[in-house]
C-alpha positions in Angstrom: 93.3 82.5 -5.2 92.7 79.1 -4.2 94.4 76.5 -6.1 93.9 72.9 -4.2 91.7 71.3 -1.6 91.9 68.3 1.0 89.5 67.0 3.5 91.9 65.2 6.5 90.1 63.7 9.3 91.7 65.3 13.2 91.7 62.3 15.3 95.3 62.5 17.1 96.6 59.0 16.5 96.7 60.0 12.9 100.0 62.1 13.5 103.2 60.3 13.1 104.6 59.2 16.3 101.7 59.9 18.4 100.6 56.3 19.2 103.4 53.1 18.9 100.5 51.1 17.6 97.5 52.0 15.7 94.5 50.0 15.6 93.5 48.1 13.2 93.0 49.5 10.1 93.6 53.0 11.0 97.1 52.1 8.9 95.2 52.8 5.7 93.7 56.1 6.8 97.3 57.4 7.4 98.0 56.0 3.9 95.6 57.9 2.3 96.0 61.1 4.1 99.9 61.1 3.1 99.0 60.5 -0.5 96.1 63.3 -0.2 98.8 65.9 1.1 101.1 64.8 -1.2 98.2 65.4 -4.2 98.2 69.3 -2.6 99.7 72.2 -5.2 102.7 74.4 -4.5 101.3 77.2 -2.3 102.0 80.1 -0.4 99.5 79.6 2.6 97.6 76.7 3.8 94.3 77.8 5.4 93.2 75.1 8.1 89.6 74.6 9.0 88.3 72.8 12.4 85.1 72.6 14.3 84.7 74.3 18.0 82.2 75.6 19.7 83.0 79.7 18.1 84.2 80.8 15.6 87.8 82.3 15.5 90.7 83.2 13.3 94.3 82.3 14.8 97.3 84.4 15.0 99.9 82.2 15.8 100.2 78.3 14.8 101.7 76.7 17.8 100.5 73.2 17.4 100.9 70.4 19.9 99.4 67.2 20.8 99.5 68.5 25.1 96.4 67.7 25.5 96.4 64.4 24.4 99.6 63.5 26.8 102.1 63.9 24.7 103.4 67.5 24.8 107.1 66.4 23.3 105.1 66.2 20.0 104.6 70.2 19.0 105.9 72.2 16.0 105.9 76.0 15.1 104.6 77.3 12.2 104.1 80.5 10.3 101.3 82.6 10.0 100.2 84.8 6.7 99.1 87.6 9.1 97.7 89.6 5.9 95.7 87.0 5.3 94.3 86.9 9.1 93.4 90.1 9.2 91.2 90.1 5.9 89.9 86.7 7.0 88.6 88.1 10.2 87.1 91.4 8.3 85.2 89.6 6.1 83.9 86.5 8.3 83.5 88.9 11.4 85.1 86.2 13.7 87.5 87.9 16.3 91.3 87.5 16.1 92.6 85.0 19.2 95.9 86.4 19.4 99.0 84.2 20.7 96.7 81.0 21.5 98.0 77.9 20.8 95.6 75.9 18.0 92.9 73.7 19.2 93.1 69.8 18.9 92.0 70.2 14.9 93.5 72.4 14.1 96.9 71.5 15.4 96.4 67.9 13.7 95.5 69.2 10.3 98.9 71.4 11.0 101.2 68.3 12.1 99.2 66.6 8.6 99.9 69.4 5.7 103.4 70.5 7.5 105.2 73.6 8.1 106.2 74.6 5.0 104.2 77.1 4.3 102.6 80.1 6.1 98.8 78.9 8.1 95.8 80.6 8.3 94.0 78.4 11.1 90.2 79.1 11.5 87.9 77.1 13.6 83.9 77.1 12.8 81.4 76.9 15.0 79.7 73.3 14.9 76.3 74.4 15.7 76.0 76.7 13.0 73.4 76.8 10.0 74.5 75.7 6.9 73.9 79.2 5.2 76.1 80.6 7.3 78.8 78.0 7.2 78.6 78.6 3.4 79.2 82.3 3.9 82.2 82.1 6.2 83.6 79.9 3.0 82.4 82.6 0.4 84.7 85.4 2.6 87.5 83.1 2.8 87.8 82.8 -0.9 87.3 86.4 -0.9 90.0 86.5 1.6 92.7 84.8 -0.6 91.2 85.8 -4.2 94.6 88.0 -5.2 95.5 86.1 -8.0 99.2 86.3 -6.9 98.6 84.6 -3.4 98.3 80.7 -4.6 96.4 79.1 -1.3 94.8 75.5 -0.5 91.8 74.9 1.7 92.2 71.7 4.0 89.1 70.5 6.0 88.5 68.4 8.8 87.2 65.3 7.5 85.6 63.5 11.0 82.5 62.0 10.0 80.4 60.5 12.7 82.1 58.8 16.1 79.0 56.8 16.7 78.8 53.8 14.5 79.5 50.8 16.2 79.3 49.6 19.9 82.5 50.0 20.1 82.5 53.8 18.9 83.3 56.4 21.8 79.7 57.2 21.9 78.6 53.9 21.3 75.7 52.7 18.3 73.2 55.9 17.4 70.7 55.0 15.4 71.1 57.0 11.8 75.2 57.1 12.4 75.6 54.8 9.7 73.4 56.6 7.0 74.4 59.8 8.0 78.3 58.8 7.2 77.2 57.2 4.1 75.6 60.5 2.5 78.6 62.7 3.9 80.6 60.2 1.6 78.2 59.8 -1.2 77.8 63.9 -1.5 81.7 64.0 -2.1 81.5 61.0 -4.3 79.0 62.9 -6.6 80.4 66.6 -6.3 77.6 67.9 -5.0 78.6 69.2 -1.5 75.2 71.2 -1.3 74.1 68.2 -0.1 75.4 68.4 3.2 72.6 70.9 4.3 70.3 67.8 4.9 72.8 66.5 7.0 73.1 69.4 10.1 73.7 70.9 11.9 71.3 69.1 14.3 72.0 65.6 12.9 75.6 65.9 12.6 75.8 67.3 16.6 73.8 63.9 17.1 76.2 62.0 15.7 79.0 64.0 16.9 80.4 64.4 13.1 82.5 67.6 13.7 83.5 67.6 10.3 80.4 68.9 9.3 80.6 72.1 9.5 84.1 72.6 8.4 83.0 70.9 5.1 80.2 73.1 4.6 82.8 76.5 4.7 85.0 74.2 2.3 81.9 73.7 0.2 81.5 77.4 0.1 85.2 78.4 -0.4 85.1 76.5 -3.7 81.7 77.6 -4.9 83.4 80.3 -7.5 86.2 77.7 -7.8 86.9 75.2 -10.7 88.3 72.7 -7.9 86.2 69.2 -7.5 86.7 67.0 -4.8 87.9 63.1 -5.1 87.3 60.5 -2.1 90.7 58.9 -1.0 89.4 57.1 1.9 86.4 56.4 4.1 86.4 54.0 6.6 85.7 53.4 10.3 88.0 51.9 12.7 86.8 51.2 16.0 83.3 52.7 15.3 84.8 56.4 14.1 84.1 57.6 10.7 87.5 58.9 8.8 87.0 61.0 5.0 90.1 61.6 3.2 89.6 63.4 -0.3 91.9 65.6 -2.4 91.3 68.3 -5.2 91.2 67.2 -8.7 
């Protein structure tokens, strides 16, 4: 059963060592992402959840920062391959067997640790928000043996088009769309995210959107709220930390 919740943005530079120096204020979002994991329960599987373009259940948690240059930072982690198989059942998203983890996914795996077995699933971004609440819904179904104790982490990235200085540059309604992401956390009430995609958050390029929608729906049934960390934008990228509570 699920027993704790995070939202962690994926941006590389987050993982310890990756970049010598960080930009300003990005500092405060490591802060709050170490105090958000340290906020997690004792568990016995961790199940990951990034945006791509499909959706897909991993086998294997291989995580490395390659494509971002720096292949000497990787780490190999364990899989709770009973817990795979009855994602991918109930979710219908195919098994990729022996792949190493996308970008997300292998951040939010440097981010929580190695600890404890992974269950790393990727949603597609484009998806309706119905949808992304069902692949949540057979998640929790997926872990709902009340002897398996598992937390939920989402990727947190909110929208990369704030500022001129933002990799996309200013687009109009970035602002406002980051501010109702955070205000629908700040109020519990993550149903709220259906105004907010999937067509605005591609616009935007928020591709934590739809990995917050399947958290949304993975804690319908559960008596787990959600408590803002951290927002904040450094360099014209939007960054959400929350934990359970």
């Amino acid at each position: 059963m699920i027993v704790g919740a995070a939202i962690l943005p994926t941006a590389p530079l987050l993982v310890p060592g990756a970049s010598a120096t960080l930009p300003d204020g990005v500092g405060f979002v490591c802060d709050a992402i170490d105090a958000a994991v340290e906020r997690l329960p004792e568990h016995d599987v961790a199940v990951l959840i990034g945006g791509a373009d499909k959706g897909s259940v991993y086998d294997a948690a291989e995580a490395s920062l390659r494509a971002n240059g720096r292949a000497d930072i990787h780490q190999s982690g364990r899989v709770d391959a009973d817990v795979v198989q009855r994602l991918s059942g109930m979710i219908q998203y195919p098994v990729r067997r022996g792949d190493p983890l996308p970008p997300p996914l292998a951040v939010l795996a440097f981010l929580v640790g190695n600890s404890r077995p992974f269950v790393p699933l990727s949603v597609p971004c484009a998806a309706a928000f119905d949808a992304l609440v069902a692949v949540g819904v057979g998640l929790a179904g997926a872990v709902a043996d009340p002897g398996l104790r598992a937390i939920v982490v989402a990727a947190g990235d909110l929208s990369a088009a704030l500022t001129e200085r933002s990799p996309l540059h200013l687009v109009p309604g970035a602002v406002d769309f980051d501010a109702q992401a955070v205000d629908v956390v700040d109020t519990g009430r993550l149903d709220g995210l259906a105004r907010l995609g999937p067509e605005e958050a591609q616009r935007v390029t928020a591709l934590g959107w739809g990995p917050m929608v399947v958290l949304h729906g993975a804690l319908e049934r559960v008596k787990i709220g959600l408590v803002r960390r951290h927002y904040s934008a450094p360099r014209g990228v939007g960054y959400l930390v929350a934990h359970g509570a």
